[in-house]
C-alpha positions, 0 to 999 in steps of 0.5 A: 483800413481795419484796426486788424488788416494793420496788425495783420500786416504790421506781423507780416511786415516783422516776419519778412524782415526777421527771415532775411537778416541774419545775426551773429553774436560773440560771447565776450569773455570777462575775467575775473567775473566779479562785478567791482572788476567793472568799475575798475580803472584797470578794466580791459576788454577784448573782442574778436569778429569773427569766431571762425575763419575760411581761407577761401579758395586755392590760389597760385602766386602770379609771379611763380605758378609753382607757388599755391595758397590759401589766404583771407585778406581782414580775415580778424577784426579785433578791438580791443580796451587795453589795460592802464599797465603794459599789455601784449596781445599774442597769438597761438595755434595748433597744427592744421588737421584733416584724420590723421593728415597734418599741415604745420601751422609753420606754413601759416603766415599773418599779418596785422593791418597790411603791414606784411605778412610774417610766419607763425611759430611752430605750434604752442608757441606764442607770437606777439601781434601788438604790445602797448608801446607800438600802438597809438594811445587812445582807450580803444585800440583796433586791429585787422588780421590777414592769414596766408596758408602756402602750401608745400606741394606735398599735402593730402587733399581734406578739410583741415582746421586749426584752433588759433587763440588771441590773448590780451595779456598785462603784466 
């Protein structure tokens, strides 16, 4: 074969491969941005896949068909290099809206590594998910988030969304 024919299907072989994958990357948030904050003993990480969460479709609780919901099971992995200090990592978020239609965030309810699910306080308020004296030791720490939205029966059909934060924070 031709030094050309393999070129030519060397390209082909890369353009084939390049259209069927698809890559998706995080920006990973450093503070603060100075260059000796990396050679510190105290340096700290925090990485979130995804950076956006689908509930999926609506489902009924099989034990009570009254009962309707949204839920992503492993919705968030996180991971996460905790500082040398005590440290928490905590959630917040806003109320769910479609215009002017709102779903408390009240109704949403979280759980960390299927340890049961447990409701989110009202919006602006800060939840504690992890703290460094329940997690094992270890330089690198990981996590899974589930979320739940349990509808109260009142809600006005739309496209809802809430912008939730994880913070790591030491103290």
């Amino acid at each position: 074969m031709g030094e050309r024919k393999k070129r030519l299907i060397l390209i082909l072989l890369i353009f084939l491969l390049t259209s069927f994958l698809s890559i998706e990357a995080e920006i990973p948030d450093y503070f603060p941005d100075d260059l000796d904050y990396l050679n510190s003993p105290d340096t700290s990480r925090l990485w979130i896949l995804p950076s956006l969460v689908e509930l999926g479709e609506i489902k009924t609780d099989p034990f009570d068909s009254t009962i309707e919901y949204f839920e992503k099971t492993n919705a968030l992995f996180i991971l996460f290099i905790p500082p040398n200090t005590k440290w928490q990592l905590v959630l917040t978020g806003e109320d769910f809206r479609s215009g002017g239609d709102v779903i408390p965030l009240r109704q949403m309810e979280w759980m960390k590594n299927r340890e049961g699910y447990k409701k989110m306080p009202k919006a602006g308020k800060e939840e504690v998910i992890a703290k460094n004296k329940d997690q094992g030791g270890g330089i690198f720490q990981f996590l899974t988030l589930s979320f739940k939205l349990k509808l109260e029966g009142d809600e006005v059909p739309g496209r809802y969304s809430s912008s939730m934060i994880i913070s790591l924070i030491s103290f």
